[in-house]
Structure formats: C-alpha cells, structure tokens
C-alpha positions as CSV (number, residue, x, y, z in Angstrom):
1,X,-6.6,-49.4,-51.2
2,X,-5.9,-52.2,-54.1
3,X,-8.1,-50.2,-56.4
4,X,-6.7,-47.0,-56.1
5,X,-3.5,-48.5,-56.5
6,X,-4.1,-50.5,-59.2
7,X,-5.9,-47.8,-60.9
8,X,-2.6,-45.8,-60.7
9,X,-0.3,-48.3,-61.5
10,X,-2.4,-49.1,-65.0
11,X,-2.6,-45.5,-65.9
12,X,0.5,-43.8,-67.5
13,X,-0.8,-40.3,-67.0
14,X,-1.7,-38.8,-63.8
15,X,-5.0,-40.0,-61.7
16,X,-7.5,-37.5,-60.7
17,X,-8.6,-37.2,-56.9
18,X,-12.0,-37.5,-58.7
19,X,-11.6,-40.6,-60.3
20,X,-10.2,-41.9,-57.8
21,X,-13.0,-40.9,-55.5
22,X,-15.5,-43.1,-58.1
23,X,-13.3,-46.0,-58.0
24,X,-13.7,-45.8,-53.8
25,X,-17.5,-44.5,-53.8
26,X,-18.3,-41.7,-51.3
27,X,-17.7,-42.8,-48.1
28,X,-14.0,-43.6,-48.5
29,X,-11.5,-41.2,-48.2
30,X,-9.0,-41.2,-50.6
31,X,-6.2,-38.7,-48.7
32,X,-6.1,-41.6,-46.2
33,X,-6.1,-44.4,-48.3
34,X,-3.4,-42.7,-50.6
35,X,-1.4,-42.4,-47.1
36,X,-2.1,-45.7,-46.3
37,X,-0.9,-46.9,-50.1
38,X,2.5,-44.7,-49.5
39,X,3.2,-46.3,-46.2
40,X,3.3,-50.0,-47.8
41,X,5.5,-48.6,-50.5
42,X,8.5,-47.2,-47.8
43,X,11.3,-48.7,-49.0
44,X,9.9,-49.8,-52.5
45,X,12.2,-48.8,-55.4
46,X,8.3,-46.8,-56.7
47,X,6.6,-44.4,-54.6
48,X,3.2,-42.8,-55.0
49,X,3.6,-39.4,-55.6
50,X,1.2,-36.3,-55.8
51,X,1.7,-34.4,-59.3
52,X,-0.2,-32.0,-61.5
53,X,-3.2,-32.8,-61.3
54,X,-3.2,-36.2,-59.3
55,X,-1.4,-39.4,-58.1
56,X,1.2,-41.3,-59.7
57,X,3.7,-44.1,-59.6
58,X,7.2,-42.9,-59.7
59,X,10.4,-44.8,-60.0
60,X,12.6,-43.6,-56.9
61,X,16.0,-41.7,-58.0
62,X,18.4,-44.3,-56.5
63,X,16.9,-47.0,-59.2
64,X,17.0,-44.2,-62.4
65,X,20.2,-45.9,-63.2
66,X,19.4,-49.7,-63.2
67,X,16.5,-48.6,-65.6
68,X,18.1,-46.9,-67.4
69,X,20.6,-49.7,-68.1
70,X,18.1,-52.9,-68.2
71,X,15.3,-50.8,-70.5
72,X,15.2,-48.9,-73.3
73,X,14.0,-45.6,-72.3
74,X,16.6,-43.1,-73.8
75,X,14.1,-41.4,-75.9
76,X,12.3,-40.9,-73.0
77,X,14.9,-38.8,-71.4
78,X,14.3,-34.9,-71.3
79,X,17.7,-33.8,-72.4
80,X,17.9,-30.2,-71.4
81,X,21.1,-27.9,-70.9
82,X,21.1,-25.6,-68.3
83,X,19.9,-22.5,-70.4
84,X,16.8,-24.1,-71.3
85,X,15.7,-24.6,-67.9
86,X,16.4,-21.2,-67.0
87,X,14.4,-19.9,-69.5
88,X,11.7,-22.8,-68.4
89,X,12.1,-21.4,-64.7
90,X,11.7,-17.7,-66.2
91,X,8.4,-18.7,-67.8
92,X,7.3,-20.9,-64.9
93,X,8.0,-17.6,-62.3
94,X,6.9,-15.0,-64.8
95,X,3.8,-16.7,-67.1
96,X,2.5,-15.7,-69.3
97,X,5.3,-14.2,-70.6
98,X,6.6,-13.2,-74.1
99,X,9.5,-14.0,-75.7
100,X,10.5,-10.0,-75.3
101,X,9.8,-10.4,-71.6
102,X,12.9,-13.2,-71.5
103,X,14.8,-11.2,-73.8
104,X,14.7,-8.6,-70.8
105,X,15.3,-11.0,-67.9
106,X,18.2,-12.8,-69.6
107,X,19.5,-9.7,-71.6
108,X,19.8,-11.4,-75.0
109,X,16.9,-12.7,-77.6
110,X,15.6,-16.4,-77.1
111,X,15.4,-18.0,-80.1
112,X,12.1,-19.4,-81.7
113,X,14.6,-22.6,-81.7
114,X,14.7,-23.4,-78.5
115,X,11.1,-21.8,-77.9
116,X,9.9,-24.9,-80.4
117,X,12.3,-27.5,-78.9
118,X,10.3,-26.8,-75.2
119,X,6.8,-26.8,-76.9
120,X,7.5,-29.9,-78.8
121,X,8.8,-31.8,-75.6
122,X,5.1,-30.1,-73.8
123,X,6.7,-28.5,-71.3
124,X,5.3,-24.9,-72.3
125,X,2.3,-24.1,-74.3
126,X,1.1,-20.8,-76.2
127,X,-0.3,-19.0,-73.5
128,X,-2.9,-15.5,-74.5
129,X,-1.8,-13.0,-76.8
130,X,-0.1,-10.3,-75.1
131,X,-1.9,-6.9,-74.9
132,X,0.7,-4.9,-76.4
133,X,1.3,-3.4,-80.5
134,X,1.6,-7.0,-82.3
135,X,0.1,-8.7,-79.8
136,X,3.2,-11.2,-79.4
137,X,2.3,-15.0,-78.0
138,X,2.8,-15.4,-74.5
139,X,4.1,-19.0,-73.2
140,X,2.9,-21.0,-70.3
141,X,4.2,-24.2,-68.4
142,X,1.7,-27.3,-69.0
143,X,1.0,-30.2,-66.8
144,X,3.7,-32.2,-68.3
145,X,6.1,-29.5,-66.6
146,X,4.5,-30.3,-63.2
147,X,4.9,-33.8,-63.2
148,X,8.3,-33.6,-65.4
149,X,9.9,-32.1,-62.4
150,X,7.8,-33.5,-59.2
151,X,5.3,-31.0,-59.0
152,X,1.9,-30.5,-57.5
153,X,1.3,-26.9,-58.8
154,X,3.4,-23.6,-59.5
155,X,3.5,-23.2,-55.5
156,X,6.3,-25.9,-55.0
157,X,8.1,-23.9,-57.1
158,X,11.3,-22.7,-55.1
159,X,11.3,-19.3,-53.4
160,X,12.8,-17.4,-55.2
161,X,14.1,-15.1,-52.6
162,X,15.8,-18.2,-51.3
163,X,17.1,-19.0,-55.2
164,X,19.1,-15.7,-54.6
165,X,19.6,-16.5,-50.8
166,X,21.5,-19.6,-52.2
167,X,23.1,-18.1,-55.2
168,X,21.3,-19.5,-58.0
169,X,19.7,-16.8,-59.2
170,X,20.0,-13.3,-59.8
C-alpha cells in the first residue's frame, strides 16, 4: 500500500493501473490495495481518486478555498464561462465534431477564439479531418478534460436524457 501511494502522491500526472501493477509485482492486486489506500484517506482533506487513465491525489472541495488562500495557484485555475463549457460538453457528447457541427447545435458560429483558448488550456485537441468538401478539423476532448472535471472516461459523462430531464439542456 505505501508504494502505490507514494508513487501517486510524487507523480503530478495520473498513475497507470500498469505502473502501478510493477511497483506491487504480480501477485498483488492493486483494485484492493487502492481500496484499502481510500479507506485510510476517509476524512482526509485528499482523496485518491480514479481519473483518465489512472489514480490520483485530489484535494477534497471543502479545502479548495483554504488553498486557494494559503498558495499561489491562480494561474492554475481553469477560468471558464458557461458558454465555453457548453461548447466543451457539445464536443465531449458529439466528438469528433466540427466547428460547423456546433454552429448547428448552438445556432450561431463558434469562434476560432474560443476554439484556441480550449486547445491552449488542453482540454480539446484536433481530432481527424472531417470527410466532407474542405475537409474541416474535427475537435476532441483529451485526458486533461477527464481528470479536469473528475472523470474516468466519456461514460461518466451525464445522461443526457436526464440533462433534459433536469432542465439543463435542450
């Protein structure tokens, strides 16, 4: 357990199950040790938390605010408005999808603006060319998406007939 933890706590990106698996050798399994390793933290202010593409440490939300205040982390902070993460939930529901396809799911153009300002903070990527006349990019959510927003994969994505259930999306 105290290498897989310490392992994660060193590392500022996600951990591999697989790299963890080496660290352990073969005849440990790391789903129970990682359970184990989350039990001990209950009640921590840091939780070990399943994103992406692995396991990392995570601050817990009632403590955001006293780091925020004691550290300098502001340029850290993912300051989106509420358009841009509809138009990151539009690509994360639709991908690959082109800047025409959010033109039609939001009814106005998206500007290569705020396009750019989403790439440059790597929360979507250049997916493949589409296959239409032009052959216009296509964008994708990355990694940094899934673990920006507490995320395993695409599947822990909302419902989206629950979205509408709820009124939060059309």
């Amino acid at each position: 357990m105290g290498r897989i933890e310490a392992v994660i706590f060193a590392s500022a990106a996600t951990v591999p199950r697989d790299d963890l698996a080496r660290v352990v050798g073969q005849g440990a399994s790391v789903d129970l040790l990682i359970e184990d390793i989350q039990a001990e933290l209950t009640g921590r202010p840091y939780e070990l938390v399943a994103v992406a593409d692995g396991w990392l440490m995570r601050t817990r939300v009632p403590f955001a605010d006293a780091i925020r205040t004691a550290a300098d982390v502001n340029e850290q902070l993912m300051d989106l408005n509420e358009f841009e993460v509809a138009v990151l939930a539009a690509i994360a529901y639709h991908q690959p999808l082109t800047r025409d396809g959010l033109k039609d799911i939001f009814g106005k153009d998206i500007s290569r603006d705020l396009i750019g300002r989403l790439r440059t903070q790597e929360l979507i990527a250049t997916g493949p060319r589409s296959p239409r006349a032009g052959a216009p990019y296509t964008y994708l959510t990355t990694q940094k998406f899934l673990v920006t927003f507490g995320m395993e994969s695409l599947r822990d994505l909302p419902d989206r007939e629950g979205l509408v259930d709820a009124g939060l999306a059309e």
